[in-house]
C-alpha positions as CSV (number, residue, x, y, z in Angstrom):
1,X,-53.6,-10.5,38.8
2,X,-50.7,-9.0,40.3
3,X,-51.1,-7.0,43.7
4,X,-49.9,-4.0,42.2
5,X,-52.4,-4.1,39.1
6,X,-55.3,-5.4,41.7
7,X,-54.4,-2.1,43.6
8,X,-54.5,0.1,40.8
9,X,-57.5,-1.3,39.1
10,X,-59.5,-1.3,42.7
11,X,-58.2,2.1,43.0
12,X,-59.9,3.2,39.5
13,X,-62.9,2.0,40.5
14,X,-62.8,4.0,43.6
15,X,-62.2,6.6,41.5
16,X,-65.6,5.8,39.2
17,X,-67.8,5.4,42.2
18,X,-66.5,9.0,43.3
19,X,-67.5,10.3,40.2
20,X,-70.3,8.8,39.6
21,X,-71.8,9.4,43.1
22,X,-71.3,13.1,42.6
23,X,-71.9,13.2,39.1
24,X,-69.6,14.5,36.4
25,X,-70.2,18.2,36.4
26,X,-69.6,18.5,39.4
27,X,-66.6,16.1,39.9
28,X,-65.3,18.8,37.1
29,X,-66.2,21.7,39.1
30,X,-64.3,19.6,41.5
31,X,-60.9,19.4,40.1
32,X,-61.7,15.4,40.6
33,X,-61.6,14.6,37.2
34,X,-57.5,15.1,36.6
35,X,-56.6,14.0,40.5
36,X,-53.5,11.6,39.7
37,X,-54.0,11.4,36.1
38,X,-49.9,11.1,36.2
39,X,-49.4,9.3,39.8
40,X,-45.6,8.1,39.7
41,X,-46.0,6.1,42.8
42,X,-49.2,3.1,43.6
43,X,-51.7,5.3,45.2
44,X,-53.0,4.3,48.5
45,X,-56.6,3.3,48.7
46,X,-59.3,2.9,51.1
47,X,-62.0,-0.1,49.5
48,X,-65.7,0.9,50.1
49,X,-64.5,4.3,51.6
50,X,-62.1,5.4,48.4
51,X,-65.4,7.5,47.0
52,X,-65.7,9.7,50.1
53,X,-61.9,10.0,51.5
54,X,-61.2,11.4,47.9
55,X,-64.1,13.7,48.0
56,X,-63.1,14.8,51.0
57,X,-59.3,15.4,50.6
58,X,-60.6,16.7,47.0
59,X,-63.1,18.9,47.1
60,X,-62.6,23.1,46.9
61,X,-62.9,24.6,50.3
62,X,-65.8,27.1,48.7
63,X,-67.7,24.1,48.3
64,X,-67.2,22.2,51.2
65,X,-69.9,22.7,53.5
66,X,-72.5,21.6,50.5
67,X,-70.7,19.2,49.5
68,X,-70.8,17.9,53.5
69,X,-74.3,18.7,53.9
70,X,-75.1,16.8,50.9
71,X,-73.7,14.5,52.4
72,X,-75.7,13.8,56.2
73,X,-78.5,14.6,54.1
74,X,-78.1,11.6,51.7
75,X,-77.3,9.4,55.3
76,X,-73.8,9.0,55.4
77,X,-73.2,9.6,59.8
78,X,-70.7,11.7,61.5
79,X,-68.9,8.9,62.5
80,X,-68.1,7.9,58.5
81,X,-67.3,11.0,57.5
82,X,-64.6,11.2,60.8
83,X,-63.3,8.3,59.6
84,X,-63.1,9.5,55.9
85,X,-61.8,12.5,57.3
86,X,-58.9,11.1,58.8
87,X,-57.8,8.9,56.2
88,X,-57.6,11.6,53.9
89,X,-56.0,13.5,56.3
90,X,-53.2,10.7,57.1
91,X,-52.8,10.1,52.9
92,X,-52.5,13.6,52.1
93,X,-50.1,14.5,55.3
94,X,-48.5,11.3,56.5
95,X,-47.9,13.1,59.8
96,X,-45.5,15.5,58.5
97,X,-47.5,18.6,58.6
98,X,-48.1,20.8,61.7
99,X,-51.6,21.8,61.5
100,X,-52.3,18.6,59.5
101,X,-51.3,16.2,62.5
102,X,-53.0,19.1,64.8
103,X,-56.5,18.5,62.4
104,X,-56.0,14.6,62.9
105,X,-56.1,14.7,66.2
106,X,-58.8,16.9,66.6
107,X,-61.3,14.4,64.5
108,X,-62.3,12.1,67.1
109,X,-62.8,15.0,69.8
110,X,-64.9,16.3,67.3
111,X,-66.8,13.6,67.4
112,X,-67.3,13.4,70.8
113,X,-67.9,16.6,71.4
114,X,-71.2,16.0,68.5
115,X,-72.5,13.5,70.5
116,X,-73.3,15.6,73.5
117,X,-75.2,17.8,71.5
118,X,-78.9,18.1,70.4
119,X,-79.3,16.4,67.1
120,X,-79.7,19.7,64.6
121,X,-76.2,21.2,65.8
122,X,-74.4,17.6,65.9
123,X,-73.1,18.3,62.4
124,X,-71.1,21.7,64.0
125,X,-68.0,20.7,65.5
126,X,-67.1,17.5,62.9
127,X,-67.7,20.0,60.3
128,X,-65.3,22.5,61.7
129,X,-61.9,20.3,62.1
130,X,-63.0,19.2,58.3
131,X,-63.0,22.7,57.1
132,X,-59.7,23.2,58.5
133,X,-58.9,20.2,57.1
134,X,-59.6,21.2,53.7
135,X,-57.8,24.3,54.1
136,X,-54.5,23.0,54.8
137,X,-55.2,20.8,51.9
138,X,-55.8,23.7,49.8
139,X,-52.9,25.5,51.1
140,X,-50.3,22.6,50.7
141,X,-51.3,21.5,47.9
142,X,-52.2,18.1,49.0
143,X,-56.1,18.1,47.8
144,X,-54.6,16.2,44.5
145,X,-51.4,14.7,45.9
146,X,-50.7,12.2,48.9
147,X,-47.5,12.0,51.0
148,X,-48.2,8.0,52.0
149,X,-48.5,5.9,49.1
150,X,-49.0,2.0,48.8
151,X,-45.9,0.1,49.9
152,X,-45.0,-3.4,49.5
153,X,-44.5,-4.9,53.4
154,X,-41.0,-6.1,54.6
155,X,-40.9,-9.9,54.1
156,X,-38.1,-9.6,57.4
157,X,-39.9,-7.9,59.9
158,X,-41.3,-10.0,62.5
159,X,-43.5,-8.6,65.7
160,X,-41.6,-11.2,68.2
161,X,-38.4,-8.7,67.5
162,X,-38.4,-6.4,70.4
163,X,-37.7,-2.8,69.3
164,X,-37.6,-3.6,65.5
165,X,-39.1,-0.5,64.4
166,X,-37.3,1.6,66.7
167,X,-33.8,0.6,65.2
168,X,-34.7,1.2,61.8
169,X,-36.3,4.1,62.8
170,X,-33.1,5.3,64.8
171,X,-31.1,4.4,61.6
172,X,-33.3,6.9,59.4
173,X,-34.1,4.0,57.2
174,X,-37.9,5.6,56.1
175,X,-38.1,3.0,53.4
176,X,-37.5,-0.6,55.6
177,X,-39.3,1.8,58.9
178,X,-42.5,2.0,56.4
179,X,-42.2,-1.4,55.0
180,X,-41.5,-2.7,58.6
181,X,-45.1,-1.2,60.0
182,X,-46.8,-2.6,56.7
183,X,-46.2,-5.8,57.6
184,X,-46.8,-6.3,61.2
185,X,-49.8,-4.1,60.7
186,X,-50.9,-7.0,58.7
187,X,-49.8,-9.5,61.0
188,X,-51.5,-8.2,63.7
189,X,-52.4,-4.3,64.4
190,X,-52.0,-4.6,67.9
191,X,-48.6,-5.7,67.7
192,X,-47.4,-3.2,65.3
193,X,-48.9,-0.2,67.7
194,X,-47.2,-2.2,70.3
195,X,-43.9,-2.3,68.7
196,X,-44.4,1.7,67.5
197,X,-44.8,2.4,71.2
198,X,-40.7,1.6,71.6
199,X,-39.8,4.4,69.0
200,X,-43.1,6.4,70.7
201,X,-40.9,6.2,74.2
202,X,-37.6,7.6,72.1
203,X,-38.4,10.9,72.8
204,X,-41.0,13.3,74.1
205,X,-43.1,15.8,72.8
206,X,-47.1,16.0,72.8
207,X,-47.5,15.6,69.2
208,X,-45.6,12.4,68.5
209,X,-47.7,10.9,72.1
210,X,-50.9,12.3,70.8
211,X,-50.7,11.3,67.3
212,X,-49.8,7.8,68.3
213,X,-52.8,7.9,70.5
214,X,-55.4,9.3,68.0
215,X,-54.0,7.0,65.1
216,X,-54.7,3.8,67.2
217,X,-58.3,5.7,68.2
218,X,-59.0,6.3,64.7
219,X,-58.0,2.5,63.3
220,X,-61.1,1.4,66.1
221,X,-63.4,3.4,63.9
222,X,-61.8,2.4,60.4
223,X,-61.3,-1.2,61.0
224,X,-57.9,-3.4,61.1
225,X,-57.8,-3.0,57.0
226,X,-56.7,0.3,57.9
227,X,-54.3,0.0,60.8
228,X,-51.3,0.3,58.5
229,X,-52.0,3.5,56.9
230,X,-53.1,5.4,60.5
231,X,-49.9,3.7,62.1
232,X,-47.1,5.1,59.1
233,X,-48.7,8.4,59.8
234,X,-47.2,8.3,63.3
235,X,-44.1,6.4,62.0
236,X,-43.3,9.4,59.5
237,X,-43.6,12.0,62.1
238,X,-40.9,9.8,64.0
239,X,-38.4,9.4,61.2
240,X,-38.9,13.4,60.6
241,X,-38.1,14.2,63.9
242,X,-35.2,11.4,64.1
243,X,-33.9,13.0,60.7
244,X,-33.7,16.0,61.8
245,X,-31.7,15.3,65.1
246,X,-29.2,13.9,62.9
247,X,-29.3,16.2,60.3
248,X,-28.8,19.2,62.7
249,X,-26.9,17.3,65.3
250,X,-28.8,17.8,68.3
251,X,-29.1,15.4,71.5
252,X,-31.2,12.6,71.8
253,X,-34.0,13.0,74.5
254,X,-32.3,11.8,78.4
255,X,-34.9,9.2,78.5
256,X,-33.4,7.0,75.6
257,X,-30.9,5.8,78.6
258,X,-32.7,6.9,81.7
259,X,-36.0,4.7,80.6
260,X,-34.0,0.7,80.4
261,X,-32.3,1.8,83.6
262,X,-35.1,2.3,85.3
263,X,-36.8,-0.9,84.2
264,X,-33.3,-2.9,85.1
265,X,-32.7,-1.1,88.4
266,X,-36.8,-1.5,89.2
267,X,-36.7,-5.1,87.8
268,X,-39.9,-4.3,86.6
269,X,-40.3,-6.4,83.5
270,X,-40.2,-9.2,86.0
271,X,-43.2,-7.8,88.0
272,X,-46.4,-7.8,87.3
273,X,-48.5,-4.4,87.7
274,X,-49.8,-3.9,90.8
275,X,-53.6,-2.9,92.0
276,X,-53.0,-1.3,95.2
277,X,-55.0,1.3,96.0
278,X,-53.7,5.1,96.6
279,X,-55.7,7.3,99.1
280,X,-55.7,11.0,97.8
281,X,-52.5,12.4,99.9
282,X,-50.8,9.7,98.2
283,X,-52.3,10.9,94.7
284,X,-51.2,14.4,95.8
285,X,-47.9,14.0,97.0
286,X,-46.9,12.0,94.2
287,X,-48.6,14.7,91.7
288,X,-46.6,17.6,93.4
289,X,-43.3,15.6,92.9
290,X,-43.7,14.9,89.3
291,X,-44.8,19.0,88.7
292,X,-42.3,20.3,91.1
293,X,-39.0,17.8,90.8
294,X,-36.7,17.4,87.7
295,X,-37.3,14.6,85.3
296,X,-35.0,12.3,87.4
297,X,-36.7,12.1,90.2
298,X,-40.1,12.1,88.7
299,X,-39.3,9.2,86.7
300,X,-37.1,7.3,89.6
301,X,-40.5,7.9,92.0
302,X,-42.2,6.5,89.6
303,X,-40.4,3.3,88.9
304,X,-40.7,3.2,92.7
305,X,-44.4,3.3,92.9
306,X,-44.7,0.5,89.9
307,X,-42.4,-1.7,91.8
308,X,-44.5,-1.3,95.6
309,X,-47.5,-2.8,93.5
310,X,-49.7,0.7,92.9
311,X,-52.0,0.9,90.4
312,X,-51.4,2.1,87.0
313,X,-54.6,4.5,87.5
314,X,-53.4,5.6,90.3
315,X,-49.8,6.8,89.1
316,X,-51.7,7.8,85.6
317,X,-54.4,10.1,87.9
318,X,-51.1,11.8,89.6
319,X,-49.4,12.7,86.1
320,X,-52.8,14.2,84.9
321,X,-52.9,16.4,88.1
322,X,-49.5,17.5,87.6
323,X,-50.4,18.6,84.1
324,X,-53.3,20.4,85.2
325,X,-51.4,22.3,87.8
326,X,-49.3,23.6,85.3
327,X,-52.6,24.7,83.7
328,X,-53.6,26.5,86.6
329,X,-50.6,28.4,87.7
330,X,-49.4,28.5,83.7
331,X,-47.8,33.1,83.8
332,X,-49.9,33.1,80.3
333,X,-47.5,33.4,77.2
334,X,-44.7,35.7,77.3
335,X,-44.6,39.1,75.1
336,X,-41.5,37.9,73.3
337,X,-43.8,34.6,72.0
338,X,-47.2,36.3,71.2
339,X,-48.7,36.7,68.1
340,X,-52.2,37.8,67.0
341,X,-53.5,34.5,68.0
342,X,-52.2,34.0,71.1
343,X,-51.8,37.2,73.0
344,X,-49.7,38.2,75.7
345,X,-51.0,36.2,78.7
346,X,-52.7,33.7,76.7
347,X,-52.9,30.1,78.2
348,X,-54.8,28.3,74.7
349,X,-53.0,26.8,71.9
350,X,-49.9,25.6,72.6
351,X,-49.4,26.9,75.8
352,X,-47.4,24.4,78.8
353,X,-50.3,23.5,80.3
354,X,-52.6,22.4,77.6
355,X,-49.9,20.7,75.9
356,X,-48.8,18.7,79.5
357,X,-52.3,18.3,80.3
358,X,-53.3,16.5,76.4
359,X,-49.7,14.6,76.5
360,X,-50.8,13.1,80.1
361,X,-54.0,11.9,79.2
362,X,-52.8,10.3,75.8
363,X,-50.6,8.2,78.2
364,X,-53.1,6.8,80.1
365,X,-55.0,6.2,78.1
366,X,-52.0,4.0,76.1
367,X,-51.3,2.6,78.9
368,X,-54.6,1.2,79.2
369,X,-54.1,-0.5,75.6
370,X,-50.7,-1.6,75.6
371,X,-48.4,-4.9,77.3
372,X,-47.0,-5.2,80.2
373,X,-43.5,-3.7,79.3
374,X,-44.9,-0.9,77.2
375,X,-47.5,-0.1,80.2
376,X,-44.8,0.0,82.8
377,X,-42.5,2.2,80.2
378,X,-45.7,4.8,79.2
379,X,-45.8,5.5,83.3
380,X,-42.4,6.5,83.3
381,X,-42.0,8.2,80.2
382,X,-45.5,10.2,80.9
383,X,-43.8,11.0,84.5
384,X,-40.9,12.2,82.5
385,X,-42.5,13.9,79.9
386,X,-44.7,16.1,82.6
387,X,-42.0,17.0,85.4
388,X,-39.2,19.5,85.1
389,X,-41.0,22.0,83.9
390,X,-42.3,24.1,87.4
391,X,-39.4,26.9,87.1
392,X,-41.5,28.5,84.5
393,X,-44.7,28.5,86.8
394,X,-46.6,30.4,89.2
395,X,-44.7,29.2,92.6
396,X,-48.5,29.1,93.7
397,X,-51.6,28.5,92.4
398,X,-52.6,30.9,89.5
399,X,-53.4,34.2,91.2
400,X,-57.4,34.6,91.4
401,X,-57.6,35.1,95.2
402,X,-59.6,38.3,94.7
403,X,-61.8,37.7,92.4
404,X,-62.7,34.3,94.1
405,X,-63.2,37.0,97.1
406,X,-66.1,38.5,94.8
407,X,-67.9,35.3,94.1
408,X,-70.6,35.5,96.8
409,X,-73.2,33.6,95.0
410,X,-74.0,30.0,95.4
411,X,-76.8,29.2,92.9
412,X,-76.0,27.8,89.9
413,X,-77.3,29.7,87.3
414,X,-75.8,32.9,88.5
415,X,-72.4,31.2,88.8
416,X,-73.0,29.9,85.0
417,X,-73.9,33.5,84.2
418,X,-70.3,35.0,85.7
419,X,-68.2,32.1,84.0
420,X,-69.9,33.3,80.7
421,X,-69.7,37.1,81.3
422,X,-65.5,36.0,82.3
423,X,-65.0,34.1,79.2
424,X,-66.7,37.2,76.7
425,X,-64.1,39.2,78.6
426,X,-61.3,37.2,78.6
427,X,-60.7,37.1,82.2
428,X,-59.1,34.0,82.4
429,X,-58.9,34.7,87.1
430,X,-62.3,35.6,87.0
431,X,-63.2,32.5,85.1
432,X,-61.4,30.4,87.7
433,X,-62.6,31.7,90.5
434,X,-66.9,30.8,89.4
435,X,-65.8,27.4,88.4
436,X,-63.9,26.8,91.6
437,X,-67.3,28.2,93.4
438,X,-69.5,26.0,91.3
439,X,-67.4,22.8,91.6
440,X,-67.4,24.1,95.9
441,X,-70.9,24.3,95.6
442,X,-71.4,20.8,94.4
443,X,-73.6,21.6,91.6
444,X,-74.4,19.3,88.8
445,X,-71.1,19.5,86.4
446,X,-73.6,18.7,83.1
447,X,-74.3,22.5,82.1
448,X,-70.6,23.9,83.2
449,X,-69.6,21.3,80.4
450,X,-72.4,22.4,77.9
451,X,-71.2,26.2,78.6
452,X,-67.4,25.2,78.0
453,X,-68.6,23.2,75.1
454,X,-70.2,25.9,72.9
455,X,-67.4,27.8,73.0
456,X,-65.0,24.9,72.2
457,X,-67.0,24.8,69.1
458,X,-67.4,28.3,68.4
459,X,-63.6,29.5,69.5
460,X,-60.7,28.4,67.0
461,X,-58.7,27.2,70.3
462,X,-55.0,28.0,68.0
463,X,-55.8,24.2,67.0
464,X,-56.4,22.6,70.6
465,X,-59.8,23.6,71.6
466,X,-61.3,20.2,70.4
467,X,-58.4,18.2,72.5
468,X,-58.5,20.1,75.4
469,X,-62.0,20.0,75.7
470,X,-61.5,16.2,75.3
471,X,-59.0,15.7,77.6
472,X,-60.5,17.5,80.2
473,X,-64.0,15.8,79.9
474,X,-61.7,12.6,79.9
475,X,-59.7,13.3,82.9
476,X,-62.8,14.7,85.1
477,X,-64.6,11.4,84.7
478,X,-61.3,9.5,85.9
479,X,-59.8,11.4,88.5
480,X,-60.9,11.4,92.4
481,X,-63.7,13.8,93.6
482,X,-61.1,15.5,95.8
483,X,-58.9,16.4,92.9
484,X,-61.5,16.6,89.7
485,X,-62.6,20.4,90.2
486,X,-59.5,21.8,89.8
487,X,-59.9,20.1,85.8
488,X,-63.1,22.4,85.6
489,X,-60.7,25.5,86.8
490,X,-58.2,24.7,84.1
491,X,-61.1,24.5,81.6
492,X,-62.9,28.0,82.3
493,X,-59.5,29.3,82.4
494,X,-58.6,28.3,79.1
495,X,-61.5,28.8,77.5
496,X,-61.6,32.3,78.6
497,X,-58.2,32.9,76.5
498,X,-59.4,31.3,73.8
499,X,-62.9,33.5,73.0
500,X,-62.7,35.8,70.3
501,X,-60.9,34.0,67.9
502,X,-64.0,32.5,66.1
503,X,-63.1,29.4,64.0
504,X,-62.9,29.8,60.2
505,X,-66.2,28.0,58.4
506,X,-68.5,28.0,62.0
507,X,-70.3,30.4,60.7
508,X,-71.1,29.2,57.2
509,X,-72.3,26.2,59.0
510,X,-74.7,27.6,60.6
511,X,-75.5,29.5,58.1
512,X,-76.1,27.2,56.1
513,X,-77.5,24.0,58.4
514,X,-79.9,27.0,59.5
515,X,-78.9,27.3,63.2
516,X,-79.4,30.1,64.7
């Protein structure tokens, strides 16, 4: 049997199992019934998992919470239905659509954040990125139509080529860049997310870094079989941006030249990474360079604290203070950029901060996964992709000197009280003053992260309260006590903007998983 016809006959049966595990009235209800009666290209399948991705990317948003309670009650975990989810999510989207790539991303968090919950409410915040999963499904038109389809692999591409994927996606070439990651996904996943990371380093923004990261998250919880369609998701978002630089003519990003300098001037390749240990003023100082200096300098003091032999940690923990600075003295959004959403002052969604602060931790944590030249390169792009942006903050610290003035108390369950009554009201100094007086205080950090949690769940977060929940959580467990409070700060801080923009399909979950 051919592979195409093996594909297409699996992918039937995939089909079949869906319907038949559902039954056929429904599947009609559905809309399964004609998905891809008509397909014009091989449809990408996922084996054993075909039956629940479709139902997933499938099924009407009116009937998704049954159809996802039906589900955990038959005993499918949260953990399959993430991974179903984000298949879907990658076939239907191929990381071309905003709030798609946003909902990707969002998956594992979701996940995470289930797991620190008591078992009945687990379902909540998994169910939630699905639901807005399922509406930008429904709203692009993608619940019976995929952007990635099957492709054959490039019989040329070869994972000992240094930068192969990175030329042909430079040359705009989305057939051979597709057909390239097909094949050294097959050789070997880790080498094709090693060779993605030279096209990753092209340019900088926090949703081509944070999809990368995510994609190579999610392919630990699908399995190797699935590398290649989690990885082209990430290559496709590449080629889009790529595309349209050349289609509108505008620059490429400084560190497309300023990165192979560095690594020549540095001799860095030649060097292996260092594990000397940084005391906290070193931490500091280096983190104040990176916020405060331009992306030169950052990156050149970087490159200079590789080559003396410090710690990758080390240089990673100073980039993920710099970020949360910016989160912390982050003037709020301006008037001219506000919306219903995102107000005036705002600091959630896609404000500087969050976005520096989720981009920082998605380097480290690639550069915990990747070889020596594309750990040495993630240090210096993340240092690049953080600095040069302090002439749109605070000179200071954000402003919350009075209120912290107010904050008398030192228990804990008063300060727990304030934060709360700050984040109803939206007072985003008041919020940072408790949690600088709790974290002072030394109290257990357990329930400040269960307060911030529920409203991570219950708050729509303008797509980024499930990451930034994450990456703080993340970044608190791996930074120095000197410097970790400040991450709790950053957290009340934004989660205070955030409240009062309840997600879309919360409360039908609990409605409807009887939670009070």
């Amino acid at each position: 049997m051919s592979q195409r016809s093996r594909r297409e006959f699996m992918a039937e049966i995939g089909r079949g199992m869906l319907v038949a595990s559902v039954g056929s009235t429904l599947a009609f209800d559905l809309g399964l019934s004609k998905s891809f009666a008509a397909d014009e290209k091989q449809r990408l399948t996922f084996g054993t998992l075909e039956p629940l991705v479709s139902l997933l990317q499938e099924t009407p948003l009116d009937k998704l919470m049954g159809v996802l309670i039906g589900q955990v009650n038959s005993g499918v975990d949260l953990k399959t239905l993430v991974t179903a989810g984000g298949l879907a999510n990658a076939r239907a989207f191929g990381g071309e659509d905003y709030i798609g790539h946003h909902t990707f991303n969002a998956l594992i968090p979701s996940l995470e954040m289930a797991r620190r919950l008591p078992s009945d409410q687990q379902p909540l915040p998994v169910f939630k990125v699905l639901y807005r999963n399922s509406t930008e499904l429904q709203a692009r038109e993608l619940h019976h139509a995929d952007t990635l389809h099957a492709v054959s692999p490039s019989a040329a591409a070869d994972a000992k080529q240094e930068g192969l994927l990175r030329e042909t996606i430079r040359a705009c070439d989305w057939s051979a860049a597709e057909a390239d990651m097909t094949a050294l996904a097959a050789q070997s996943p880790d080498d094709a997310f090693q060779q993605l990371l030279y096209e990753i380093h092209d340019e900088t923004d926090v949703h081509r870094t944070v999809l990368a990261w995510r994609s190579w998250a999610m392919h630990d919880l699908a399995g190797d079989q699935y590398a290649d369609a989690l990885l082209r998701q990430s290559v496709r978002y590449c080629l889009k941006v790529e595309q349209s630089q050349r289609d509108r003519n505008y620059p490429r990003s400084a560190i497309r030249e300023l990165l192979p300098k560095l690594l020549d001037q540095y001799k860095l390749l030649g060097k292996s990474l260092g594990n000397r240990e940084a005391d906290d003023s070193w931490v500091e100082h280096l983190a104040e360079t990176i916020y405060g200096g331009d992306r030169v300098q950052a990156t050149e003091t970087v490159a200079a604290a590789i080559a003396e032999g410090f710690a990758p940690e080390a240089i990673g923990e100073a980039i993920s203070h710099a970020s949360n600075l910016m989160t912390i003295r982050d003037p709020g959004r301006r008037k001219e950029w506000s919306n219903a959403q995102k107000p005036e002052g705002s600091t959630h969604g896609d404000s500087v901060g969050v976005h520096a602060s989720d981009s920082a931790n998605a380097w480290r944590h690639i550069v915990r996964v990747s070889n020596h030249r594309n750990a040495v390169a993630s240090l210096i792009v993340g240092a690049f992709h953080t600095a040069g942006q302090s002439e749109r903050m605070i000179p200071t610290r954000f402003t919350y000197d009075d209120q912290l003035e107010t904050v008398q108390s030192t228990d804990a369950n008063e300060l727990l009280g304030l934060t709360e009554e700050a984040i109803k009201g939206n007072d985003q100094a008041m919020a940072c003053a408790v949690a600088q007086r709790y974290t002072e205080q030394g109290h257990d950090v357990q329930p400040f992260f269960d307060l911030m949690l529920k409203y991570a769940i219950s708050e729509d977060g303008a797509l980024h309260a499930e990451k930034y929940f994450q990456t703080v959580t993340e970044e608190y467990a791996t930074t120095r006590p000197t410097l970790r409070g400040k991450q709790l700060v950053a957290l009340a801080r934004v989660t205070a903007s955030e409240h009062g923009y309840p997600a879309p399909g919360i409360a039908e979950a609990r409605e409807m998983l009887k939670l009070a």
